[in-house]
VOBA-1610 file (N, C-alpha, C; in pm, whole numbers, padded with zeros to 5 digits, always signed):
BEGIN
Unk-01642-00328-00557Unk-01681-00417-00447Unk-01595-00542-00451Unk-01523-00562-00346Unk-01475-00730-00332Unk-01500-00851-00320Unk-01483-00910-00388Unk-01503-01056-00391Unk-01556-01085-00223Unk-01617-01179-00168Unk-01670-01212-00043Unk-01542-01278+00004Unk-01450-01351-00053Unk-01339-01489+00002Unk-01219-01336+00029Unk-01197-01254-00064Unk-01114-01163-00059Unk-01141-01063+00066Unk-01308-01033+00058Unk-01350-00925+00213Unk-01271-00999+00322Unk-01324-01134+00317Unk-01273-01227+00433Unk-01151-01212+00490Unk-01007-01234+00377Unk-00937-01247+00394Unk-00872-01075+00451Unk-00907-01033+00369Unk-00849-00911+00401Unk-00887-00853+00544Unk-01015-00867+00576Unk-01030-00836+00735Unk-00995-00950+00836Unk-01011-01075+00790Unk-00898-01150+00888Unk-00798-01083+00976Unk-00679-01076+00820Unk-00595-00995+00828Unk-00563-00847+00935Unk-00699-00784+00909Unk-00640-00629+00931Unk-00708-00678+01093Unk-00813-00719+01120Unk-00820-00785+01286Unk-00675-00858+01345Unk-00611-00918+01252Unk-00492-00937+01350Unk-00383-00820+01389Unk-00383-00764+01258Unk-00304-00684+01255Unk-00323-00538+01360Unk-00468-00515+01381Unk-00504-00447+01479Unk-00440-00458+01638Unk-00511-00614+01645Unk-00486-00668+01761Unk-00340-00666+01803Unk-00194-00678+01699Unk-00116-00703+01667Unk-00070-00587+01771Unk-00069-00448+01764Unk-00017-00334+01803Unk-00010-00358+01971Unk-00157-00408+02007Unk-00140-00417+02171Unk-00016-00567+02198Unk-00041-00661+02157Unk+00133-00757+02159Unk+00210-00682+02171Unk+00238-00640+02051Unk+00404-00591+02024Unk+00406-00430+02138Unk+00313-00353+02155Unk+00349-00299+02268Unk+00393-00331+02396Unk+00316-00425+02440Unk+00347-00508+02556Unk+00467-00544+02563Unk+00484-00592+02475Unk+00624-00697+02417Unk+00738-00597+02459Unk+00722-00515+02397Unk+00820-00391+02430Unk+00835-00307+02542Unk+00711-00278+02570Unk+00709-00212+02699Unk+00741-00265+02837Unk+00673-00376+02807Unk+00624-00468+02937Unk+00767-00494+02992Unk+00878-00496+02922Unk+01002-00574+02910Unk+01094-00438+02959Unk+01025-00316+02926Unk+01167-00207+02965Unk+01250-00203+02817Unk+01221-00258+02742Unk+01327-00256+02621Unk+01328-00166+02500Unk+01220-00034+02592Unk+01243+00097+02514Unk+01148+00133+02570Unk+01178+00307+02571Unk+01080+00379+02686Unk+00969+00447+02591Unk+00854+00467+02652Unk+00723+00479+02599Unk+00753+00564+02447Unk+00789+00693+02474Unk+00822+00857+02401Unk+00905+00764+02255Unk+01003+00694+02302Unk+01082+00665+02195Unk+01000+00535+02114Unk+00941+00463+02148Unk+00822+00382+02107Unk+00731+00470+02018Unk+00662+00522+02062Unk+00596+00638+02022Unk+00653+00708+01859Unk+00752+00746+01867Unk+00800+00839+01777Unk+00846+00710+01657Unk+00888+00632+01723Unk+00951+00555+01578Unk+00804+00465+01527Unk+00699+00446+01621Unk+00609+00368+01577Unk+00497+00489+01484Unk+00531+00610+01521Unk+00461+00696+01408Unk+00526+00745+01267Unk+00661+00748+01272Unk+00758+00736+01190Unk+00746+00672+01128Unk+00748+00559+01137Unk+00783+00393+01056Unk+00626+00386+00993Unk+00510+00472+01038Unk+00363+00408+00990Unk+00374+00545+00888Unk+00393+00660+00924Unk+00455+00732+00820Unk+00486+00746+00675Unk+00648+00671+00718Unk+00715+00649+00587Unk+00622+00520+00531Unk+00559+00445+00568Unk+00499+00313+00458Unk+00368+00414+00397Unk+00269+00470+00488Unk+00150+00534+00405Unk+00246+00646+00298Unk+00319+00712+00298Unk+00352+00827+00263Unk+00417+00725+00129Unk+00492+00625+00164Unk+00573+00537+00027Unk+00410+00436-00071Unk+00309+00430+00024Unk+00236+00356-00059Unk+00107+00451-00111Unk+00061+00559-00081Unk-00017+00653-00115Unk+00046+00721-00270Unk+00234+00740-00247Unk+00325+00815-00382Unk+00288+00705-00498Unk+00350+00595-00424Unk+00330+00475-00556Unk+00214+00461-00637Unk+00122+00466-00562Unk+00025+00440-00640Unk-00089+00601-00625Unk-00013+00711-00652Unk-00094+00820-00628Unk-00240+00821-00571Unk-00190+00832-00480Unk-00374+00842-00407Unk-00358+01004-00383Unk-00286+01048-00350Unk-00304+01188-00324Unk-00430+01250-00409Unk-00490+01358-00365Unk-00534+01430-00459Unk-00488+01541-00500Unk-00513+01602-00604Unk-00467+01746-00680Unk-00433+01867-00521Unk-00344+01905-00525Unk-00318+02018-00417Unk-00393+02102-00471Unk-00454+02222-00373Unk-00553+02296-00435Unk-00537+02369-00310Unk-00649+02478-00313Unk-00641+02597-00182Unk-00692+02491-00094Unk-00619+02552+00055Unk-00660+02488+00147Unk-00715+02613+00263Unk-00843+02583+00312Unk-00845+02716+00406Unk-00810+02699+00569Unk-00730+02807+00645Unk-00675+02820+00712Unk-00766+02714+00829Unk-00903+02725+00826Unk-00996+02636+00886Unk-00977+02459+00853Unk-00942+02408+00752Unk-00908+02289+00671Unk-00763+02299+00779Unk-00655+02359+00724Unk-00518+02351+00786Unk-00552+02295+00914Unk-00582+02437+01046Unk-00618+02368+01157Unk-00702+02250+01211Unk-00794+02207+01120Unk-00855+02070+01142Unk-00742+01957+01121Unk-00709+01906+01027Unk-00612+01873+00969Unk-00488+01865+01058Unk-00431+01950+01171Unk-00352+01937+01246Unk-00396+01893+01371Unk-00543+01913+01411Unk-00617+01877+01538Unk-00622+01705+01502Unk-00631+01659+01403Unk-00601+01515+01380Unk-00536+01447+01393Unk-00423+01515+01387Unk-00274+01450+01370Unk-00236+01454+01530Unk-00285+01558+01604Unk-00287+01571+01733Unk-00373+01495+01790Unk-00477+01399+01757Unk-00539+01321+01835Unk-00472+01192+01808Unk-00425+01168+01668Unk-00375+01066+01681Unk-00243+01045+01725Unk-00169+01127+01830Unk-00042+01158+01906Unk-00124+01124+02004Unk-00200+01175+02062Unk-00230+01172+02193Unk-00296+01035+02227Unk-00377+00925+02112Unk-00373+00815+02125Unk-00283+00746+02141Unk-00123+00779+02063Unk-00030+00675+02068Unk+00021+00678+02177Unk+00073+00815+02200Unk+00124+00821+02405Unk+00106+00755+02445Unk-00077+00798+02473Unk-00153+00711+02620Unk-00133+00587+02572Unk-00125+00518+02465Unk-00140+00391+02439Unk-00005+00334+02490Unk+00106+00395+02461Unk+00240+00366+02466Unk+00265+00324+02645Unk+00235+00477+02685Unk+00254+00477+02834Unk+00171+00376+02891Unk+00029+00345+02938Unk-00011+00250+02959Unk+00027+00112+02929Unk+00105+00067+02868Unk+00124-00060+02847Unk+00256-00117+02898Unk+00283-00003+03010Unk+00377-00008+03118Unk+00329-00123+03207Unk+00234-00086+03227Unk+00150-00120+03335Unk+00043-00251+03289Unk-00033-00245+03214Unk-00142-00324+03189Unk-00105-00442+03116Unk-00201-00541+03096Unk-00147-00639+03003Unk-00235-00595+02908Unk-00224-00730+02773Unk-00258-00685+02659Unk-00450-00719+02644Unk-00511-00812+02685Unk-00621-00828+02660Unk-00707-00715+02739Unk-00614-00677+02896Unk-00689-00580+02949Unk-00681-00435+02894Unk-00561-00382+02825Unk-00555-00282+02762Unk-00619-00245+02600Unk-00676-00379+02526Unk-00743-00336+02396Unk-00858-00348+02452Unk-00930-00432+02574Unk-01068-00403+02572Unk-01102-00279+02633Unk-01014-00203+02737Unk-01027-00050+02784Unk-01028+00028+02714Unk-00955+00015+02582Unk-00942+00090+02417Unk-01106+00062+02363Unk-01069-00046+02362Unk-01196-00081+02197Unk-01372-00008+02302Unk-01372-00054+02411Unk-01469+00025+02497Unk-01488+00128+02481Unk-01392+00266+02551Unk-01355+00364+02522Unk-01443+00465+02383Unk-01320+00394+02334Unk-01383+00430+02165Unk-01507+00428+02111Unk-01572+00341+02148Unk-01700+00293+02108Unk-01834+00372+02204Unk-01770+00425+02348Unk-01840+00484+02440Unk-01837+00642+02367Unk-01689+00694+02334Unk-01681+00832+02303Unk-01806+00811+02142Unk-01771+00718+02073Unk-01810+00734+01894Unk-01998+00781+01951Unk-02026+00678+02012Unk-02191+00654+02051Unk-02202+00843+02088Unk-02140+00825+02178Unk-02179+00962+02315Unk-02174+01045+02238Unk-02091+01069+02079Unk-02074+01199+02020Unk-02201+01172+01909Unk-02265+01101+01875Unk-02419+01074+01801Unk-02489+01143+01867Unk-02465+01091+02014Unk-02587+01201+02125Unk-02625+01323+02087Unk-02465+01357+02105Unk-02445+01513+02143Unk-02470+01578+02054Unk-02465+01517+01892Unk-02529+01562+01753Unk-02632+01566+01734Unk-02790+01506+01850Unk-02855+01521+01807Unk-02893+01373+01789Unk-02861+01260+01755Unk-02913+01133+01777Unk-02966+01072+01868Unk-03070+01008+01827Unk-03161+00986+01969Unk-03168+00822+01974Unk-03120+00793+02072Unk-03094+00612+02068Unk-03225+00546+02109Unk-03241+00438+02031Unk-03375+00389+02081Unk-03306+00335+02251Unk-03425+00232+02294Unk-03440+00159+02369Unk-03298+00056+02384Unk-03286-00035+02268Unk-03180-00130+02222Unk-03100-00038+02295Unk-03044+00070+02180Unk-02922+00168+02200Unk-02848+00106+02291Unk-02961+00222+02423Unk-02955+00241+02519Unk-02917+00173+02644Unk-02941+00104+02589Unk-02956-00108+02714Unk-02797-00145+02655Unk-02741-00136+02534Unk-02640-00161+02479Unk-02550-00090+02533Unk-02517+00038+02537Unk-02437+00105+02598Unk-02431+00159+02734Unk-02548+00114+02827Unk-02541+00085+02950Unk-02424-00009+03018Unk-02489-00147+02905Unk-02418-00278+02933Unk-02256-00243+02919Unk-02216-00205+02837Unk-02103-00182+02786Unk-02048-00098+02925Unk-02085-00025+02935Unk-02025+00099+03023Unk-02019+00022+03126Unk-02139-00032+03162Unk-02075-00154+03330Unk-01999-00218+03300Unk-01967-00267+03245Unk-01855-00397+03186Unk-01716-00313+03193Unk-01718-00206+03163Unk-01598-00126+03213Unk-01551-00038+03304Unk-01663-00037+03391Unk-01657-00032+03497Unk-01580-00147+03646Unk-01690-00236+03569Unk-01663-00398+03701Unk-01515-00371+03651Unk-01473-00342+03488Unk-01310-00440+03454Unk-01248-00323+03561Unk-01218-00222+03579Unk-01129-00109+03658Unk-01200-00124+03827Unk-01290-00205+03839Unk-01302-00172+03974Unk-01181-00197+04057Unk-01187-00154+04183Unk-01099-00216+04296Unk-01126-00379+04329Unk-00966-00410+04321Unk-00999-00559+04349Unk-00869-00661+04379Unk-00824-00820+04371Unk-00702-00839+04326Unk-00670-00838+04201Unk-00778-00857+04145Unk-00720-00887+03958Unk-00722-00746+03868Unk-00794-00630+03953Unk-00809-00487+03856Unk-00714-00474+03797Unk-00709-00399+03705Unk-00545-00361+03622Unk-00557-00202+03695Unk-00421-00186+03660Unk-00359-00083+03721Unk-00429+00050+03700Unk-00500+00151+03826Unk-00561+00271+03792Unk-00473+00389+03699Unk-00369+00383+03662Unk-00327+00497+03577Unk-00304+00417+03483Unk-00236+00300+03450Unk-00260+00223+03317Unk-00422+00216+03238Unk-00511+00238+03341Unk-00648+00148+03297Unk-00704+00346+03270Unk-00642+00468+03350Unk-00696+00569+03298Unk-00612+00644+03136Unk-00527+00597+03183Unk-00448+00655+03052Unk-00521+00570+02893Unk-00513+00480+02937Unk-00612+00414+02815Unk-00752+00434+02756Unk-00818+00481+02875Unk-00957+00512+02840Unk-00886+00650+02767Unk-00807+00683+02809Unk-00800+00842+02714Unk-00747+00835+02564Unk-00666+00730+02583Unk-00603+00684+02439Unk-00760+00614+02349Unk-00849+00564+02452Unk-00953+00560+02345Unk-01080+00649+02302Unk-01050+00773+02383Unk-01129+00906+02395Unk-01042+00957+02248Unk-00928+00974+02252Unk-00866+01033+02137Unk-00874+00961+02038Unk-00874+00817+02008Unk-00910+00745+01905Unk-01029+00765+01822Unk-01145+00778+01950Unk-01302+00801+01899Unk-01306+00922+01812Unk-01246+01008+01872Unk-01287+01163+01831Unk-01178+01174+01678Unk-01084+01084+01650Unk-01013+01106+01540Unk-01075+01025+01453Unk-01089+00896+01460Unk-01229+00823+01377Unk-01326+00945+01333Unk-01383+00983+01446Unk-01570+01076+01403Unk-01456+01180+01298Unk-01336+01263+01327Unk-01257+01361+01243Unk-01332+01298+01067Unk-01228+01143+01046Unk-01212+01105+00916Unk-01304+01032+00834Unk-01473+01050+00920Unk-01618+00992+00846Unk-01570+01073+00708Unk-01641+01027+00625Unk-01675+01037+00502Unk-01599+01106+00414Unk-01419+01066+00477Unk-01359+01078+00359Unk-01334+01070+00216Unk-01313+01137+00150Unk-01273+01081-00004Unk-01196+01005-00027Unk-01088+01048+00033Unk-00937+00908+00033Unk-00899+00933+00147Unk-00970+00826+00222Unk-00902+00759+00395Unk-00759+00719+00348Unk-00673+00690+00263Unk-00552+00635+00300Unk-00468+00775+00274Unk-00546+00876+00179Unk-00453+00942+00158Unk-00442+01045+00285Unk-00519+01047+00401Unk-00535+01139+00442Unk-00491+01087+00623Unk-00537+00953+00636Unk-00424+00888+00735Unk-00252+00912+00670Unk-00246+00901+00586Unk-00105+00938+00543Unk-00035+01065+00607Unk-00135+01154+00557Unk-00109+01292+00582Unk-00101+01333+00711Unk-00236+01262+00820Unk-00208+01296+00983Unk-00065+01202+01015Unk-00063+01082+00985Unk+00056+01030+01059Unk+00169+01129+01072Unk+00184+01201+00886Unk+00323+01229+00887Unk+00274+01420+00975Unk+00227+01426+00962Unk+00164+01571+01081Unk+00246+01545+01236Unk+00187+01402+01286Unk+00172+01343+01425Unk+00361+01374+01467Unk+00409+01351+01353Unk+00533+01318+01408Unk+00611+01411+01457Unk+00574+01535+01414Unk+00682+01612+01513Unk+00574+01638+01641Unk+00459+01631+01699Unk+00453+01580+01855Unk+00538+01471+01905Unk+00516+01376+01807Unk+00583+01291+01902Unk+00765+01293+01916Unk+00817+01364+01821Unk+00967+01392+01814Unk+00970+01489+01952Unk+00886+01614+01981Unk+00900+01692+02037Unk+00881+01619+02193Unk+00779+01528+02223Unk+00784+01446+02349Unk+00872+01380+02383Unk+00923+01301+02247Unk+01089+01237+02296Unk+01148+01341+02344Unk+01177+01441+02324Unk+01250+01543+02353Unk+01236+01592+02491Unk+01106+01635+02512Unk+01120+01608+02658Unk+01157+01543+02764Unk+01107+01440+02675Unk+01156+01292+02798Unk+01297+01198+02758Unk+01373+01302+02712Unk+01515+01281+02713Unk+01588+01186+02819Unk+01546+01205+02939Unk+01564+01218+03058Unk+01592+01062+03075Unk+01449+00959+03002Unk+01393+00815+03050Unk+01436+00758+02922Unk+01523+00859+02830Unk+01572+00767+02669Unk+01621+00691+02725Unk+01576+00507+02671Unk+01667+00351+02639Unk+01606+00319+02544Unk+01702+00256+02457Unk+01626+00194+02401Unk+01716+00107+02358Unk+01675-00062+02330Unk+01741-00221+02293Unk+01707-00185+02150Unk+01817-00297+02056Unk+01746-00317+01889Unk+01634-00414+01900Unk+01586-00489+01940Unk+01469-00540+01989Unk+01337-00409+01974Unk+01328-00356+02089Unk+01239-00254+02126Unk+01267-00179+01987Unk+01338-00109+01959Unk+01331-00038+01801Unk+01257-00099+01746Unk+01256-00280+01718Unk+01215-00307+01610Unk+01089-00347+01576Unk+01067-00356+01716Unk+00887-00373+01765Unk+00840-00282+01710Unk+00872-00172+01779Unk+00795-00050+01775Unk+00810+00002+01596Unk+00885+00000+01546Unk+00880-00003+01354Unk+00749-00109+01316Unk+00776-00248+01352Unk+00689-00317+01305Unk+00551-00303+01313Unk+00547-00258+01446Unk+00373-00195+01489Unk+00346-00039+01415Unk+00437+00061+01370Unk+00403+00120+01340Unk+00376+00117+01146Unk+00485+00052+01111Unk+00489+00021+00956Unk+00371-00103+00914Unk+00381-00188+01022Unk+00287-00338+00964Unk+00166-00334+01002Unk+00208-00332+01155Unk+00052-00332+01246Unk-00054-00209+01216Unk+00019-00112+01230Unk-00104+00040+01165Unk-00092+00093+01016Unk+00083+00140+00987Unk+00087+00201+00843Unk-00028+00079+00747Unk+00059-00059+00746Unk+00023-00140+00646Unk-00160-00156+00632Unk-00187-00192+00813Unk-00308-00240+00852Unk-00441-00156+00817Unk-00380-00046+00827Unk-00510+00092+00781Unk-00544+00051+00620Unk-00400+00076+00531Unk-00431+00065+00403Unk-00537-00063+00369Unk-00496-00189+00438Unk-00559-00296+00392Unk-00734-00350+00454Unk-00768-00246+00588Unk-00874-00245+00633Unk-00921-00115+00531Unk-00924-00073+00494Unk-00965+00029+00380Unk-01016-00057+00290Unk-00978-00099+00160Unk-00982-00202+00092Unk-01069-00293+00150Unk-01098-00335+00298Unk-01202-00455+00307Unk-01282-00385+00351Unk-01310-00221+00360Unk-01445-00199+00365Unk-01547-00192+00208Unk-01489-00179+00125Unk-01537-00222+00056Unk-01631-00318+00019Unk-01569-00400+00099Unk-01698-00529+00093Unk-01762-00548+00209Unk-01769-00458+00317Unk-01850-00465+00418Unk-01951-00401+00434Unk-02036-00417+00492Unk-02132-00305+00543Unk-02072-00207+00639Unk-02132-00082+00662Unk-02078-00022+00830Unk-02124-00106+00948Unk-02266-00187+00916Unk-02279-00274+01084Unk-02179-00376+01111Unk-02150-00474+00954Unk-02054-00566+01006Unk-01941-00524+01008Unk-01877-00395+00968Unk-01729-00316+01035Unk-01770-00323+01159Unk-01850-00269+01201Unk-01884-00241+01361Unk-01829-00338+01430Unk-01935-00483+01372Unk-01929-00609+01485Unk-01810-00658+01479Unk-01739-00695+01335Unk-01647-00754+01327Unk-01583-00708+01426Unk-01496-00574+01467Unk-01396-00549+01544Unk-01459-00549+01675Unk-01505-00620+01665Unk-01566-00671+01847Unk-01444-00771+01841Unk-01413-00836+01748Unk-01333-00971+01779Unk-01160-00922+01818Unk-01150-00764+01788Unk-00995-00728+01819Unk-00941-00773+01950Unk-01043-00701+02092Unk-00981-00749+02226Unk-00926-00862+02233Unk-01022-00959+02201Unk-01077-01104+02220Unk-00941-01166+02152Unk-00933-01135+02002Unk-00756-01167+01971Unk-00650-01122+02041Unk-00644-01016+02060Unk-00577-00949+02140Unk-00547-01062+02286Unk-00657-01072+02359Unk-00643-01120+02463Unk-00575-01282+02460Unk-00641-01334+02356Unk-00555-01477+02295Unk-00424-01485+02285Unk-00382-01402+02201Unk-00265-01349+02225Unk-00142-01378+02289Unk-00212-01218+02385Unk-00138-01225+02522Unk-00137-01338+02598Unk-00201-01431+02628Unk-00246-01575+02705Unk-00089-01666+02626Unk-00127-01654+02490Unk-00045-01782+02435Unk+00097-01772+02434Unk+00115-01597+02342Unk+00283-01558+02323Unk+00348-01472+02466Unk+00251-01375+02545Unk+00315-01352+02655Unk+00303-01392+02756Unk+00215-01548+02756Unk+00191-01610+02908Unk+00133-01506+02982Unk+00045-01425+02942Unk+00008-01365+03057Unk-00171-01435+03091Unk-00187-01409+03270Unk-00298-01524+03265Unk-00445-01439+03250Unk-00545-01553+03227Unk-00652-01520+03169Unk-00762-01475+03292Unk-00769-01391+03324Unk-00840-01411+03488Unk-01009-01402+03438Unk-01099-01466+03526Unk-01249-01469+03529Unk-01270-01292+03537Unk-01228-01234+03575Unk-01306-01052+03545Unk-01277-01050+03429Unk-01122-01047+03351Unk-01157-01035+03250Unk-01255-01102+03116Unk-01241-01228+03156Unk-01380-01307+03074Unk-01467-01248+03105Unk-01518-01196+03192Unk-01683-01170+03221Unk-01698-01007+03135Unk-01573-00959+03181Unk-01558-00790+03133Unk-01606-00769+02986Unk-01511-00890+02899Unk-01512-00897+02758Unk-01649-00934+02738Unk-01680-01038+02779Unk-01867-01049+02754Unk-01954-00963+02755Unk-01936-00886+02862Unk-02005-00789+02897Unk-02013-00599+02811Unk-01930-00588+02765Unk-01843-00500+02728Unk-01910-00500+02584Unk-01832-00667+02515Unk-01841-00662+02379Unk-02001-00680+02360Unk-02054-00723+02427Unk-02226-00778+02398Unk-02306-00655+02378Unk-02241-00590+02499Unk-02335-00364+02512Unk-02320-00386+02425Unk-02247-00385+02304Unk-02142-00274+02197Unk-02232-00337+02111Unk-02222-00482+02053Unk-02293-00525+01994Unk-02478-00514+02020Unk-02514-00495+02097Unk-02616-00398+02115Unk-02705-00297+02085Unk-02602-00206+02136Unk-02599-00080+02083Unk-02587-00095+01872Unk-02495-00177+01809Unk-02458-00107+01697Unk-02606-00194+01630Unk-02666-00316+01729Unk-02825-00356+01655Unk-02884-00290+01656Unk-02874-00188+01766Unk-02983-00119+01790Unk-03007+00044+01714Unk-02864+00060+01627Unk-02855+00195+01554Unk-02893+00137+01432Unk-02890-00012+01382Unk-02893-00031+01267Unk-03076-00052+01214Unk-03100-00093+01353Unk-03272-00124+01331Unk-03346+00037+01328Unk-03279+00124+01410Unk-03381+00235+01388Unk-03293+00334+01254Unk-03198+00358+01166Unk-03217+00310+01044Unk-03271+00225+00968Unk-03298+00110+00983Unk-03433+00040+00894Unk-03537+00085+00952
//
């Protein structure tokens, strides 16, 4: 268990570093200074080679042993969700800005994680329920038609990038070694995403700028950021993991306001209120009917 000043610091940390990925996408995208596919591939690459160099060093692996053909294919359906998050994430951020694209994510995610409790068989109280109502309007009003909506294929491609997020999270509950095994999907992920560059040959650019974004978000912002949000669960509970990353958009959206000037509009304030409050809600309301 960690020290309390150390939990702190370390999830500080991995909240920026979260938040960090929607910037530096933007940054890159927003600009044209490398096309989605090639973003994509080097930002799974680069998160790759750091889990794969920091899992060897300090052996996290476990003993190789039989694996059954059922294990294999799970194991690759992972690595395939977490491709199909980075895409949509990539591609969307063509279009969207950054506070509006992590709260369509962090929503998302939190709508699929809940909805798949349902479908297991969990029965939400009252709270729950009122929680993830709220939430779900809040992302609704944010995509409605309007002047300030963000863009309908930016704002759908994202909800999907956080449909695939959810369902790769619920994949890696109650791992033995989460780092060793994010290690293992990243380096899986990468020949999808080599094979999509490949397709989209067509729209290859790319600046040393944009390269270097897209390394940094994939080596700092996720490779590094996973390992070190690992480590601060340790000293968390699962409710305050929950709440804490309520605060990702919200950085996220700071962010974007300060380093990409982009402006802060009243839907999105109200969205984020609305959105993050369901969520927070909902995760009171799973934690009380466990007690």
């Amino acid at each position: 268990m960690s020290s309390p000043p150390l939990t702190a610091a370390l999830t500080g940390i991995t909240l920026i570093a979260f938040a960090a990925n929607a910037l530096l996408a933007r940054l890159a995208l927003g600009d044209a200074a490398i096309d989605p596919a090639t973003y994509t591939s080097l930002r799974l690459a680069s998160g790759a080679a750091v889990l794969w160099l920091i899992v060897t060093l300090f052996k996290r692996f476990r003993p190789a042993g039989p694996v059954s053909e059922r294990e294999r294919r799970g194991r690759w359906l992972s690595a395939a969700m977490l491709f199909l998050y980075a895409i949509t994430f990539s591609v969307a951020y063509l279009w969207l800005e950054v506070g509006t694209g992590a709260l369509i994510l962090f929503g998302a995610v939190q709508v699929t994680m809940i909805g798949a409790g349902i479908l297991a068989g969990h029965r939400p109280n009252a709270l729950e329920w009122s929680g993830l109502a709220v939430a779900f309007a809040g992302l609704v009003y944010l995509v409605s038609p309007g002047l300030t909506a963000p863009d309908p294929i930016g704002a759908a491609l994202m909800a999907i990038a956080g449909l695939a997020w959810g369902v790769y999270s619920l994949r890696g509950r109650g791992s033995a070694d989460p780092v060793g095994d994010t290690a293992a999907n990243f380096i899986r992920s990468v020949p999808f995403a080599v094979a999509i560059s490949l397709m989209a040959v067509a729209w290859f650019h790319v600046s040393a700028r944009g390269a270097w974004v897209a390394v940094a978000s994939g080596a700092l912002a996720s490779g590094l950021g996973y390992v070190i949000w690992y480590a601060a669960l340790r000293g968390l509970t699962a409710t305050i993991a929950a709440i804490v990353q309520l605060a990702v958009p919200v950085i996220a959206a700071i962010g974007g306001v300060l380093l990409l000037a982009e402006p802060l509009t009243w839907r999105l304030i109200f969205a984020s209120v609305v959105v993050l409050g369901g969520v927070a809600l909902a995760i009171l309301g799973r934690e009380r009917a466990r007690a």
